[in-house]
C-alpha positions as CSV (number, residue, x, y, z in Angstrom):
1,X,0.0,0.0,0.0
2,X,1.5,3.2,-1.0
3,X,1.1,6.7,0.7
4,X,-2.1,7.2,0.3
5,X,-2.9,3.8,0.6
6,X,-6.6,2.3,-0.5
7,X,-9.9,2.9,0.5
8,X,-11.8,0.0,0.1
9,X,-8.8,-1.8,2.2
10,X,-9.5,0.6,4.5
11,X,-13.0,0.7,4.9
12,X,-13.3,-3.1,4.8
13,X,-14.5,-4.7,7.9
14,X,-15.1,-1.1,9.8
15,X,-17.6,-0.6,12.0
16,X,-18.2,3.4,11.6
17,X,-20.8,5.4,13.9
18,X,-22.2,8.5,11.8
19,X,-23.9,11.4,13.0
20,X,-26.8,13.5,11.7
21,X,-27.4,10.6,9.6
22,X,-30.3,11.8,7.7
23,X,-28.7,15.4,6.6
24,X,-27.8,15.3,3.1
25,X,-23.7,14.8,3.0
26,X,-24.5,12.0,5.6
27,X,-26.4,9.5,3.4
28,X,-24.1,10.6,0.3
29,X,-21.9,9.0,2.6
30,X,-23.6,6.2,3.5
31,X,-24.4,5.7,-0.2
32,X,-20.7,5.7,-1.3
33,X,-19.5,3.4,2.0
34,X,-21.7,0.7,0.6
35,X,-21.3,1.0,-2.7
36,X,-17.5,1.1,-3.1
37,X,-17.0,-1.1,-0.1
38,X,-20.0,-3.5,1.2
39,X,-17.9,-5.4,3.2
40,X,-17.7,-2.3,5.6
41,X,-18.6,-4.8,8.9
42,X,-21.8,-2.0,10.1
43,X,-22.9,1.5,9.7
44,X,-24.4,2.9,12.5
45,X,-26.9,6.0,11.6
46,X,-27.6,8.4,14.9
47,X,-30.5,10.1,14.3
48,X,-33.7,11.3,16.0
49,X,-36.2,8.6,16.2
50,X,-38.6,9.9,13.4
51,X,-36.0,10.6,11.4
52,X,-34.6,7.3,11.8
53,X,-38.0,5.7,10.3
54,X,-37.6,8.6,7.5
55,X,-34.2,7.3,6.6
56,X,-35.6,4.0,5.8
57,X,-38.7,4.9,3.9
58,X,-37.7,8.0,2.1
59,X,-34.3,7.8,1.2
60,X,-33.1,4.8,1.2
61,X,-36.4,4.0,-1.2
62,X,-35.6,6.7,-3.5
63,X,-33.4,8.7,-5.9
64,X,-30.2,8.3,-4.0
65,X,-29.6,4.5,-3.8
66,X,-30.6,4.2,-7.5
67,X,-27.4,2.9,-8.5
68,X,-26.3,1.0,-5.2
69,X,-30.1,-1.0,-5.5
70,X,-29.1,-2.2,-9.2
71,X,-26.1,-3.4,-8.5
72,X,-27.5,-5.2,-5.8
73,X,-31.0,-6.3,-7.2
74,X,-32.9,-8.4,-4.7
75,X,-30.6,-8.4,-2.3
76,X,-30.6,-4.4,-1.9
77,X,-32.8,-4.8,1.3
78,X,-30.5,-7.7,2.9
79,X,-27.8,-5.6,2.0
80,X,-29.7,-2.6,3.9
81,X,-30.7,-4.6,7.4
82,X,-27.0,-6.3,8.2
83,X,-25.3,-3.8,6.9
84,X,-27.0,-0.8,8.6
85,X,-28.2,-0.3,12.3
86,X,-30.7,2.8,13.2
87,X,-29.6,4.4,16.1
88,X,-31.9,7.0,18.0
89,X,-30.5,9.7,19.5
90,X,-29.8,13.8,19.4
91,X,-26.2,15.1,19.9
92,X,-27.6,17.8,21.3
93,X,-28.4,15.8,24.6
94,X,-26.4,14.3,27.0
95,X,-25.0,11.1,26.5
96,X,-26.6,12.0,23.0
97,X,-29.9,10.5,24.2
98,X,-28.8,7.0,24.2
99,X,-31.6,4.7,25.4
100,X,-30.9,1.2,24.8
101,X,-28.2,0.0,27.2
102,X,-27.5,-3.1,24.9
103,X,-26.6,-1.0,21.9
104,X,-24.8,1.6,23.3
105,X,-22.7,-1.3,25.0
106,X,-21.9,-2.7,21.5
107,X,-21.4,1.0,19.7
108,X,-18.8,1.4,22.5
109,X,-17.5,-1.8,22.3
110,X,-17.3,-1.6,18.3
111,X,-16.8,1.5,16.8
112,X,-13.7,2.4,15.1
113,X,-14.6,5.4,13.4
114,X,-17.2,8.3,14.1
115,X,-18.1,11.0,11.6
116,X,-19.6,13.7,13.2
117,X,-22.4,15.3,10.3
118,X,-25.2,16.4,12.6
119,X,-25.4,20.1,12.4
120,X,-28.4,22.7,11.7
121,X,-27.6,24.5,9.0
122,X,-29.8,27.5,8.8
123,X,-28.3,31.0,9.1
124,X,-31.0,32.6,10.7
125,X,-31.8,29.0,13.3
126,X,-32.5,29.8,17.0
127,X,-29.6,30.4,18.9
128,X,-30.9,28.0,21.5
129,X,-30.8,25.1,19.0
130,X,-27.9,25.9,16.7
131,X,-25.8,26.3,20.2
132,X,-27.2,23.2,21.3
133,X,-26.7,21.5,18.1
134,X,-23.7,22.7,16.2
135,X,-21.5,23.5,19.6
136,X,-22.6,21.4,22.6
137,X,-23.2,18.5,20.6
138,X,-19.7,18.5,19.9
139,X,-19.1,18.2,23.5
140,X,-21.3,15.4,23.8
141,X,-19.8,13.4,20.4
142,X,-16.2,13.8,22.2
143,X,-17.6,12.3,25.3
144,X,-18.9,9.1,23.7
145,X,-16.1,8.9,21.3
146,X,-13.9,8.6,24.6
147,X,-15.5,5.6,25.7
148,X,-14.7,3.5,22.5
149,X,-11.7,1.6,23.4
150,X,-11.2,0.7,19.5
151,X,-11.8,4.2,18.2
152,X,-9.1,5.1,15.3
153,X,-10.5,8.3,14.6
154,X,-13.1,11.2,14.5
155,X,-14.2,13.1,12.2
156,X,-15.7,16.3,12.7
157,X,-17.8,18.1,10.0
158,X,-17.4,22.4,10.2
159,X,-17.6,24.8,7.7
160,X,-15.5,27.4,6.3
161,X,-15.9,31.3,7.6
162,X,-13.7,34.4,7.8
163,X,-12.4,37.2,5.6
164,X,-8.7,37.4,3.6
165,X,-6.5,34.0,3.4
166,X,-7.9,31.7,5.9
167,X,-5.2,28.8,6.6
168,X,-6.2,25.2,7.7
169,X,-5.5,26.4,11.4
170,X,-7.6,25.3,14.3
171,X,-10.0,27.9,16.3
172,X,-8.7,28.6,19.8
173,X,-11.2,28.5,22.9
174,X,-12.3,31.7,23.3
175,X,-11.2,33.2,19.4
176,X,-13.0,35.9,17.7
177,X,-13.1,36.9,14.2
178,X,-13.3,40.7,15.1
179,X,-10.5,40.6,17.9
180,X,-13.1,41.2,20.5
181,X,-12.3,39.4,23.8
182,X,-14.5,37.8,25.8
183,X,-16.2,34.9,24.0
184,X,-16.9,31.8,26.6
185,X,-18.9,29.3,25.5
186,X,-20.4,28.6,29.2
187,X,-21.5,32.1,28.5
188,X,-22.9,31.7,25.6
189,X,-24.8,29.2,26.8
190,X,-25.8,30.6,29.9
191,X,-27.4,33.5,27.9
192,X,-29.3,31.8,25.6
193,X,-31.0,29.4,28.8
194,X,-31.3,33.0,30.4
195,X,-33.1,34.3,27.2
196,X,-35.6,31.5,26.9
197,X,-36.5,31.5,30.8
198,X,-37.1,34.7,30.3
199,X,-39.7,34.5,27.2
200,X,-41.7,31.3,28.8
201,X,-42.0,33.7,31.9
202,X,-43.2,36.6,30.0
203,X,-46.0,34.6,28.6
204,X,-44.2,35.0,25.4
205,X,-46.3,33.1,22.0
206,X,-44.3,30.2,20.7
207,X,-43.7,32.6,17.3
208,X,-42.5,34.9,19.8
209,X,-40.0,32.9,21.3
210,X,-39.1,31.5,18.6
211,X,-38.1,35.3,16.7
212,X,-36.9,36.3,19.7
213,X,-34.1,33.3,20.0
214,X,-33.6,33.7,16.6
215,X,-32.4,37.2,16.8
216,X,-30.2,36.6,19.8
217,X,-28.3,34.3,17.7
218,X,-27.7,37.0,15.0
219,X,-26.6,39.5,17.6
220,X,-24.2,37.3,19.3
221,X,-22.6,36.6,16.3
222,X,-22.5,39.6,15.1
223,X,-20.5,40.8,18.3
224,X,-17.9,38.8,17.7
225,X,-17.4,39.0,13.9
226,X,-19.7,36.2,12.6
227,X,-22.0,37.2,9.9
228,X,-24.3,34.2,11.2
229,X,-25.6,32.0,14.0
230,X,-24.7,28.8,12.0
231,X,-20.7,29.9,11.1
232,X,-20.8,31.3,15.0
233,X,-21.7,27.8,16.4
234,X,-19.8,26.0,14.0
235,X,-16.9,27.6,14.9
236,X,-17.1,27.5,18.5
237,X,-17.9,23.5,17.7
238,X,-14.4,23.3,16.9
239,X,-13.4,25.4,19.9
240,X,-14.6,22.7,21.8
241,X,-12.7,20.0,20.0
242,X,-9.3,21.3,21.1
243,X,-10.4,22.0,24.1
244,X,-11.5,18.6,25.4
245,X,-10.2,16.0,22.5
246,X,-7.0,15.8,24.9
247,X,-5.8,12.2,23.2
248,X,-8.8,11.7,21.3
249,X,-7.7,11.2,17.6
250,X,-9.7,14.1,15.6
251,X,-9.3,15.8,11.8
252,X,-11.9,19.1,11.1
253,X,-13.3,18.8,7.5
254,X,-14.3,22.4,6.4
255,X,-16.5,22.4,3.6
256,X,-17.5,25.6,2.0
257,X,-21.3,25.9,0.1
258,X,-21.4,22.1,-0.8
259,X,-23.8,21.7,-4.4
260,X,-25.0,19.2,-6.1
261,X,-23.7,15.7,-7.0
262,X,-20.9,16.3,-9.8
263,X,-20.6,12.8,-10.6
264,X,-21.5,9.6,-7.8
265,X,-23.4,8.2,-7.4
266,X,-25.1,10.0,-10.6
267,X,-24.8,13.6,-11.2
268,X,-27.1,16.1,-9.6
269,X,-28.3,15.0,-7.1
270,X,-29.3,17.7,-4.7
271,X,-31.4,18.0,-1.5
272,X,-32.8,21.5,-0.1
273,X,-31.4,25.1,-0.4
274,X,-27.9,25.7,-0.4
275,X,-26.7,29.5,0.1
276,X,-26.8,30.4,-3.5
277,X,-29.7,28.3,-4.3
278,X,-32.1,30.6,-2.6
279,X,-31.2,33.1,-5.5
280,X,-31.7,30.1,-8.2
281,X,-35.5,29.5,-6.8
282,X,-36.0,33.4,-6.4
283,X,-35.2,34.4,-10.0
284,X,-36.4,31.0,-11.6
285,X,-40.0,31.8,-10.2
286,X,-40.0,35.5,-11.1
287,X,-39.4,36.9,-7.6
288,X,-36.5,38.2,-7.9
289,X,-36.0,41.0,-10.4
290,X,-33.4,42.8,-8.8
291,X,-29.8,41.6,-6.0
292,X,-26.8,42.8,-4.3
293,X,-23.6,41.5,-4.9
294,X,-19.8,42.4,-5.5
295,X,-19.0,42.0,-9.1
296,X,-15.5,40.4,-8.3
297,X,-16.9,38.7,-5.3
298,X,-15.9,35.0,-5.1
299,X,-18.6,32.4,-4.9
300,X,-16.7,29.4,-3.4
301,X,-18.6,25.9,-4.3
302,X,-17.7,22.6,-3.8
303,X,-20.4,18.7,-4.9
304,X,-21.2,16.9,-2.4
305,X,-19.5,13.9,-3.8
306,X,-16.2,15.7,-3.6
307,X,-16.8,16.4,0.1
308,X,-17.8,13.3,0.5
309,X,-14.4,11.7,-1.2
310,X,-12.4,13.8,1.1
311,X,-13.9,12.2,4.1
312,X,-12.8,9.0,3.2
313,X,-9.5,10.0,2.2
314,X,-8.7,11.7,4.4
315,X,-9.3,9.3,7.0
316,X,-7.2,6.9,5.1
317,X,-4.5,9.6,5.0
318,X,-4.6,10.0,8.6
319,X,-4.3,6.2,9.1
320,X,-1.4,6.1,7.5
321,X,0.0,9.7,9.6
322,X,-1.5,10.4,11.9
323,X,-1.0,14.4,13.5
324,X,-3.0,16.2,15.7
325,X,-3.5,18.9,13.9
326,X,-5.1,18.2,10.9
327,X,-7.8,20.5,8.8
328,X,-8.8,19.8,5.5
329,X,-10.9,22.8,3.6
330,X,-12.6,21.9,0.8
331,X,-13.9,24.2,-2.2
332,X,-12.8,25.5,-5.0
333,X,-11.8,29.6,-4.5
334,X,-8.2,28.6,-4.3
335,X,-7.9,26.6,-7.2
336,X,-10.6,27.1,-9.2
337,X,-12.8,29.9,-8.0
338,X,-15.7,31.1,-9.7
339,X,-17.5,34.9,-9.6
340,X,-21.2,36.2,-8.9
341,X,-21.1,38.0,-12.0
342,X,-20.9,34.3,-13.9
343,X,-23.5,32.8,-11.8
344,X,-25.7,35.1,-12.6
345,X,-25.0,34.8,-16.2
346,X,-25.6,30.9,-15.9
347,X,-29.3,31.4,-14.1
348,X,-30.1,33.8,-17.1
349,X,-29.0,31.4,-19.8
350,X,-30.0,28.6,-18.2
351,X,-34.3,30.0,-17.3
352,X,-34.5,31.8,-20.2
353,X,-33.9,28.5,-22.5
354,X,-35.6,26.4,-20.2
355,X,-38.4,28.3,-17.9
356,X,-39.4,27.3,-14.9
357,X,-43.3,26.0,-15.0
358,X,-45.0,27.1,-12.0
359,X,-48.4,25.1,-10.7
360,X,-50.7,26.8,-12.9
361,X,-48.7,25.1,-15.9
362,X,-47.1,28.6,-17.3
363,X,-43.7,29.1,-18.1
364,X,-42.5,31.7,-15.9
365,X,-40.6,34.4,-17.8
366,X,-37.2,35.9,-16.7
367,X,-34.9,38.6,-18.0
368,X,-31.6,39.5,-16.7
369,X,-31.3,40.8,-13.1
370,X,-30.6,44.5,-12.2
371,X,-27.2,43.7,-10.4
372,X,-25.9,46.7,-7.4
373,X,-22.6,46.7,-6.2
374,X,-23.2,47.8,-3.1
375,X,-26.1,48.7,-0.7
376,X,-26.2,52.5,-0.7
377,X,-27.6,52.5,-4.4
378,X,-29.2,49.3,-3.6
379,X,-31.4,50.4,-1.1
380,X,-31.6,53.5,-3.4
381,X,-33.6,51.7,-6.0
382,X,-35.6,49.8,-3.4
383,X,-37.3,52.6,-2.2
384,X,-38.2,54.3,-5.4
385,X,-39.0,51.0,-7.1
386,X,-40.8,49.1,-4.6
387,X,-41.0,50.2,-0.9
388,X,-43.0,53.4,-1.7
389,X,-45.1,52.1,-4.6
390,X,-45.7,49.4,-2.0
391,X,-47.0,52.0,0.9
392,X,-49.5,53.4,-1.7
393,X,-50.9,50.5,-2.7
394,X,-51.2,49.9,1.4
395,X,-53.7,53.1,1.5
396,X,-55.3,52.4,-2.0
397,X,-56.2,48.8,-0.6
398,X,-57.8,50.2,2.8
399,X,-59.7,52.9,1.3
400,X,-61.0,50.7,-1.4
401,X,-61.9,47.5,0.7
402,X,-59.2,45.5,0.2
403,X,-59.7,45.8,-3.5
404,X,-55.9,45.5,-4.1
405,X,-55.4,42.6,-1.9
406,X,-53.9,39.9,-3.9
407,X,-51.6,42.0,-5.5
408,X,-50.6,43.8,-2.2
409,X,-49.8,40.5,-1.0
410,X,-48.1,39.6,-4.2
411,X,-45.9,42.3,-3.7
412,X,-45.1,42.6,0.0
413,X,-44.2,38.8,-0.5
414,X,-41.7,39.5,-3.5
415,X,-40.0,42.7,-1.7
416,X,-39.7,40.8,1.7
417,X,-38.6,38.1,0.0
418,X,-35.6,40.1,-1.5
419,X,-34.9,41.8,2.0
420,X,-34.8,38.7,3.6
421,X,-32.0,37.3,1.1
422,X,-30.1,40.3,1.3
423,X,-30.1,40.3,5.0
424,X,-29.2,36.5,5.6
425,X,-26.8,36.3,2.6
426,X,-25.1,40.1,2.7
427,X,-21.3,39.3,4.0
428,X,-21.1,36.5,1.1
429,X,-22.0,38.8,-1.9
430,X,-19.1,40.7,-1.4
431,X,-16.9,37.3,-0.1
432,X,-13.0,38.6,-0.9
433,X,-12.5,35.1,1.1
434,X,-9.9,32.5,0.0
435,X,-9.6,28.9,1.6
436,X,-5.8,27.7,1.5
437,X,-6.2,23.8,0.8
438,X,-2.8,22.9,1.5
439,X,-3.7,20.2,3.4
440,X,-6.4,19.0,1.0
441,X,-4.0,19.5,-2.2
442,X,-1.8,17.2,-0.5
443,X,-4.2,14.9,-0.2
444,X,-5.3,15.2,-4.2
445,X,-1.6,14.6,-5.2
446,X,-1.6,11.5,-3.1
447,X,-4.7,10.0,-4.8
448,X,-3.2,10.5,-8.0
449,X,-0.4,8.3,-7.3
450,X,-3.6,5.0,-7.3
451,X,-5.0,4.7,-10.7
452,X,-7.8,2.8,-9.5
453,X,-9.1,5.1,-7.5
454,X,-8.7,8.9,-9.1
455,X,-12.0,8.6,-10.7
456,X,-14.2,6.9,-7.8
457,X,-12.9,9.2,-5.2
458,X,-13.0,12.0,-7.1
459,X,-11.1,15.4,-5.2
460,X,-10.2,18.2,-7.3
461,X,-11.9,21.1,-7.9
462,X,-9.6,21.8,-11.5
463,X,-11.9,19.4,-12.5
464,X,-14.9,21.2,-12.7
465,X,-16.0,23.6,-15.7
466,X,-18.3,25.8,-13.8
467,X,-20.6,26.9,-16.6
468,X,-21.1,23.0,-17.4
469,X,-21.7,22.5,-14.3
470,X,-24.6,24.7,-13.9
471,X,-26.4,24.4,-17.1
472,X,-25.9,20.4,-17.0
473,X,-25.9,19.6,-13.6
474,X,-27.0,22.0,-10.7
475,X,-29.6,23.8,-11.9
476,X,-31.4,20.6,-13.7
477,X,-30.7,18.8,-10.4
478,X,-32.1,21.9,-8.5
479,X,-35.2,21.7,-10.6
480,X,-36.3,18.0,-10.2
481,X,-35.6,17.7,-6.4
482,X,-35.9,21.1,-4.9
483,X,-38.1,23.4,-7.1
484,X,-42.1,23.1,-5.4
């Protein structure tokens, strides 16, 4: 076995605990584990109970394990119940809300490898549950992980944030992104339990509550440099690694906005909205008209099947080296970036040749976006075009009994709509951001050394012509699994 040594070796025979099981990068992962190697010894899928019966009878019976069920024919479902145990559970609880004594004796006992993928990814989630989630559940991962005597490694699952030329360097407890001292997770959490007691005591509607939490989350983040709750509690996540791993054998995977499937198991395959696809669904279905964004900003994409690929190499990589310092980022700005400007171009060219049909069965007509550079003329063109126009139809409606109601509504939607983009997605429309990918580079050059295995574990963002990509894969992919 050479440097980088071979996957399906490695994977043979593993028994692997992975986190967050239903989220979408997990069962790519679960898809490609099987497929490539189904001699893997047993998969074990954490995942709330609900979810757990979801993974069984809408994704593992659909689109996804197309390719692994025709290779496997009848024996797909025997394949499915030896190979794969459902685990209940929540990382965001102690112990991570282990039940059964019997199998959490036997996950102990036999688990050699954890990938940590459970996260909430929304930008704008409640801070109570992204904290909960996407930091403490770190904690609790790290807690279990130490009480598998035949653990080789874990994996932890982040996400790329920050300004400039961000290295593959660890977060230090307590870190900020604007140089403001002060940040303590105990704190943090602290506040957001005070915040909440607070709220239920007030009498507070659930709604309430639930916009309150939300814009604690934004504020705290904000105070220390983080345009968002999720990139906040992601990063204090992997404050909490270093912290507490002490021994424990750990790497960070940082993905940036992970797409669609590029190739495996089949191209485009995609499931929900990624950053940049809320502008895709927007201007496909004719509410957006107008956006805000950099001209030079960098848009910094990665397929999930890459990401994927990277997990399992780089956990073969680290068998072979180990270090205890070892980030991976994966995307594409430092090797094969790609502007706003061209993505914008791409949704034009792509809707305008093939139109989205909306429920009514019309083709929905788009034309090319009025593009700002920066918020001042922006908000500029708001107001004259829409917010005032929008304030007299207000009156007109009132005075002549709601006569104007649909399209009031119509209109209020569109506008709030476009704020609401602008407002979650702002710091990355003008992203001057580049991920070095030393680490991961390394790990592409490695690869290439094993024939047989460049093109199923597929790494390298060089790869990737972005314009194909998004007239022949992402935004077809986006249409037939996302689009409602």
């Amino acid at each position: 076995m050479d440097k980088c040594g071979s996957a399906m070796e490695f994977l043979e025979n593993k028994n692997i605990l992975i986190t967050g099981a239903t989220g979408f990068l997990a069962k790519i992962l679960v898809e490609k584990i099987l497929r490539v190697q189904p001699n893997v010894k047993k998969l074990y899928l954490l995942q709330l109970i609900e979810k757990c019966i979801i993974l069984i009878v809408k994704v593992i019976g659909k689109d996804l394990f197309q390719v692994l069920k025709k290779m496997w024919g009848g024996d797909f479902d025997t394949l499915i119940s030896e190979k794969v145990c459902l685990v209940p559970g929540e990382v965001s609880l102690s112990e991570m809300g282990l039940k059964d004594s019997n199998l959490v004796a036997e996950m102990k006992n036999q688990v050699e490898l954890i990938v940590n993928l459970a996260a909430t990814t929304k930008f704008d989630e409640r801070y109570d549950v992204a904290l909960g989630t996407n930091t403490l559940g770190v904690k609790h991962v790290i807690s279990f992980a130490k009480q598998c005597p035949n653990l080789k490694l874990l994996v932890h699952i982040s996400t790329g944030e920050g300004g400039g030329l961000i290295l593959e360097t660890p977060y230090e407890l307590g870190e900020s992104l604007n140089d403001i001292q002060g940040l303590d997770i105990a704190t943090e959490q602290r506040v957001a339990e005070e915040k909440f007691k607070q709220l239920e005591e007030s009498g507070a509607s659930k709604e309430a509550i639930t916009l309150a939490m939300k814009g604690l989350g934004l504020e705290r983040a904000k105070m220390y440099g983080w345009p968002n709750v999720y990139v906040f509690t992601k990063a204090m996540g992997e404050m909490v690694i270093n912290d507490v791993k002490n021994n424990l054998p750990v790497i960070i995977i940082r993905p940036t906005i992970v797409t669609s499937t590029y190739k495996e198991p089949f191209p485009r395959w995609i499931e929900g909205l990624r950053t940049i696809d809320s502008y895709t669904v927007g201007y496909a279905t004719g509410k957006l008209t107008c956006f805000l964004a950099g001209i030079t900003a960098i848009i910094d994409l990665v397929p999930a099947d890459m990401v994927v690929n990277t997990i399992i190499m780089a956990m073969v990589a680290y068998e072979l080296q180990p270090s205890d310092k070892t980030i991976y980022h994966v995307g594409s700005s430092a090797r094969n970036s790609m502007r706003y400007i061209d993505f914008q171009r791409f949704n034009y060219q792509y809707f305008t040749k093939k139109p989205w049909i909306n429920k009514d069965g019309d083709a929905v007509k788009v034309e090319k976006v009025t593009v700002f550079n920066n918020m001042t003329s922006f908000q500029k063109y708001m107001n004259i075009r829409y917010l005032v126009f929008l304030k007299g139809l207000e009156f007109a409606n009132k005075v002549f009994c709601h006569s104007f109601q649909g399209k009031y509504i119509d209109m209020k939607k569109k506008v709030n709509f476009v704020m609401r983009l602008i407002q979650l997605y702002r710091p990355y429309l003008f992203f001057n951001t580049i991920f070095d990918d030393t680490n991961a580079e390394r790990l592409r050059m490695d690869i290439q050394k094993k024939d047989r295995e460049t093109e199923t574990f597929l790494l390298d963002p060089k790869e990737i012509n972005w314009e194909d990509y998004f007239m022949n894969i992402h935004f077809p992919g986006l249409v037939k699994y996302v689009f409602k």
